[in-house]
N, C-alpha and C positions, 0 to 999 in steps of 0.2 A: 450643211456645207460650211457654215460659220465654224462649228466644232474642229473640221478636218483642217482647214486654214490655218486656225487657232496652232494646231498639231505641231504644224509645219515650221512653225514659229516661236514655240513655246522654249526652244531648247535654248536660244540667245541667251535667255536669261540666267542659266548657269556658268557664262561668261563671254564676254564681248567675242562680236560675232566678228569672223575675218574682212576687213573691208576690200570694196572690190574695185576691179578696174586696174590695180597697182601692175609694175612692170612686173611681169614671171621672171626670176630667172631658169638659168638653161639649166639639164640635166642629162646627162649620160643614157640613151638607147640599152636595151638590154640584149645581151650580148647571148639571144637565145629566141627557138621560138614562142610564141603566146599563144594559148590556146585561144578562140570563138567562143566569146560570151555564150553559156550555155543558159539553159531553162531556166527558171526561178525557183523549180522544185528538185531538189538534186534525188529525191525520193519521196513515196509517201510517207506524210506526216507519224500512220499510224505505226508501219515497219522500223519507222528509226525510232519508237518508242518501245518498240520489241524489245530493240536491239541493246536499247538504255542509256542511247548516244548521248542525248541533251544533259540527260542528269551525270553520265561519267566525265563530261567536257564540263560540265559547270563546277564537280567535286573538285576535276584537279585542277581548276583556275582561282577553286575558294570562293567564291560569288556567295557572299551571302546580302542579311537583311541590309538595310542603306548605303550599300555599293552602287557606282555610278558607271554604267556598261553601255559601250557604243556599240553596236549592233554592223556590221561593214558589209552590204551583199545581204541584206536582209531577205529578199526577195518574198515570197510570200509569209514571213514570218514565223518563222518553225522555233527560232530563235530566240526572238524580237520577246514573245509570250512564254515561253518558260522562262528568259531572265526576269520578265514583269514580277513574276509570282514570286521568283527564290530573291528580291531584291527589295519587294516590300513596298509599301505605299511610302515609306522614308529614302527609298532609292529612288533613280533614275534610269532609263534607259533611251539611246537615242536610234533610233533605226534607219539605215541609211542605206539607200541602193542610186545607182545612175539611170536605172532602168522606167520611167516616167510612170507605164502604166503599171507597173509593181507596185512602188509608192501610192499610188491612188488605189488599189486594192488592199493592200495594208493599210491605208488610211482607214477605209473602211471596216477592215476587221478590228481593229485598235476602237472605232467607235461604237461596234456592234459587245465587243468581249467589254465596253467599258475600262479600258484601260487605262487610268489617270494617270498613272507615271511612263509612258511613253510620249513619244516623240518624235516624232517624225520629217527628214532632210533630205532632198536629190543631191546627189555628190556627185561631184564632174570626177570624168576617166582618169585624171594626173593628182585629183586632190579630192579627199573625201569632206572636204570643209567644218572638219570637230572644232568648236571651239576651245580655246586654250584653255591649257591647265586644269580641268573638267574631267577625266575621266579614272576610275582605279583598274577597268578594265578595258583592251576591248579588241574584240571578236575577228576573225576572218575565217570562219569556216567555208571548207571547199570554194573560195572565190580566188584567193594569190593569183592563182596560176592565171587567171583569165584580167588581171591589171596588164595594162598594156605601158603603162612608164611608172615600176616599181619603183625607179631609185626617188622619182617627184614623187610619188603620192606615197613612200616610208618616209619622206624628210618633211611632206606637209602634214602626214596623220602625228610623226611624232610628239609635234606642239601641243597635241590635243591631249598627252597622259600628264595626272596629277603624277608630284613627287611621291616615286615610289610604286606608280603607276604599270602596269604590262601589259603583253601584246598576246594573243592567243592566236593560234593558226594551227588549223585541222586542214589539213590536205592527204592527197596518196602520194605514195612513191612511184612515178612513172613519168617519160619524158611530157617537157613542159604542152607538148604541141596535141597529147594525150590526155587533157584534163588534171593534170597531178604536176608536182616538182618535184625532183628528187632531193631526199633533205640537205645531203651539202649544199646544194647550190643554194635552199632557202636560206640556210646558215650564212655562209658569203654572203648575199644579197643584202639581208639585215645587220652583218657585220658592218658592211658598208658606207648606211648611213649612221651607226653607232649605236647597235641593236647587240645586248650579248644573250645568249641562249643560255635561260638558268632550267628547264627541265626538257625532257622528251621520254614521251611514249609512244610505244606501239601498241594497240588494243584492239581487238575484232570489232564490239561494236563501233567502233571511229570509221569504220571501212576506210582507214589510212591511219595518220599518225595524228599526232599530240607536240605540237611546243609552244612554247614560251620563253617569253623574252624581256630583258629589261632594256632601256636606254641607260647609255656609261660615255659619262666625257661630255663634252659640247658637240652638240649638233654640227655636224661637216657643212660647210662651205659647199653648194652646189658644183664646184668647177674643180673640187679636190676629191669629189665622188668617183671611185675606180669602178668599172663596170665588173661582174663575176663571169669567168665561162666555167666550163664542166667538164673535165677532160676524158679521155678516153678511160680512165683506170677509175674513176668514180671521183675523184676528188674535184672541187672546185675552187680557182684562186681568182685574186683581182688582179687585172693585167695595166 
């Protein structure tokens, strides 16, 4: 139990951790619906290595040895453990879910696979709490769509990328109340708080898509944040 504690805590140390209590400010509603936090396992482990999900998601994001990847929606860790291995006992990895008894299962497996460069964090619903300037990558496979105040928790994850830093997001194209987003709309969304889209794919094994994104500009002001809708013709703008 001492080990798994340790976990929990261990991640502070690649930069000061956010303090708490401070006034939130306000954020803009999304101007859509939100899917029901689904399962922790969006499939078996063994089928998405069939498929060669983990290793084509990790080629086109670059992850290699001493990169430092935030894990977002870790849930049982499918993730969490093939970024450990492609990132090297000189890397990092932080694994982060909202979901309590996920985290305490992943704890567990992170202590049983001996995992030294992981890490482990519960992240509230509006903020995944990364520490600053800490990461070259990091992760949102199949989760976006099930954030329920996207514009607060893209303006608080953003603090967490090193310069030069990027954002990874595997989802389907399907309404947002369907498990998936459709990619304009993800595009707006991260345009919003100052996200620009530098690749996109579509792949079989991703059972959806592929992008990436960087931070460009200063970070938006909470209260100059435009929400995105999705119009009838497919596009989507901020109103």
């Amino acid at each position: 139990m001492r080990r798994l504690a340790a976990l929990s805590l261990a991640i502070c140390g690649l930069a000061a951790c956010s303090p708490q209590g401070a006034e939130q400010p306000k954020f803009p509603k999304p101007d859509r619906p939100v899917s029901d936090t689904g399962a922790t396992e969006f499939s078996t482990e063994v089928k998405r290595d069939e498929l060669g999900e983990a290793k084509a998601v990790m080629d086109l994001a670059k992850i290699g040895q001493g990169n430092t990847v935030a894990d977002i929606g870790a849930g049982e860790g499918y993730y969490t453990v093939r970024l450990a291995e492609r990132v090297g006992a000189k890397g990092r990895v932080l694994a982060v879910d909202i979901d309590q008894g996920a985290i305490q299962r992943l704890g567990q497996r992170v202590e049983r696979e001996r995992l030294d460069n992981v890490s482990i964090k519960q992240g509230l619903p509006e903020d995944p709490r990364l520490p600053q300037n800490s990461f070259d990558r990091v992760f949102m496979v199949h989760m976006y769509h099930e954030v329920q105040d996207p514009y607060a928790f893209l303006w608080h994850m953003r603090s967490g990328l090193r310069q030069g830093g990027q954002v990874i997001v595997v989802d389907v194209d399907r309404p947002t109340d369907k498990h998936g987003i459709p990619p304009a709309l993800l595009f707006c969304e991260m345009g919003a708080v100052g996200f620009r889209l530098v690749q996109f794919v579509r792949k079989p094994e991703l059972t959806g898509y592929y992008a990436q994104f960087e931070a460009t500009g200063p970070r938006p002001e909470p209260a100059a944040i435009k929400p995105c809708k999705l119009g009838a013709d497919g596009t989507a703008v901020q109103r």
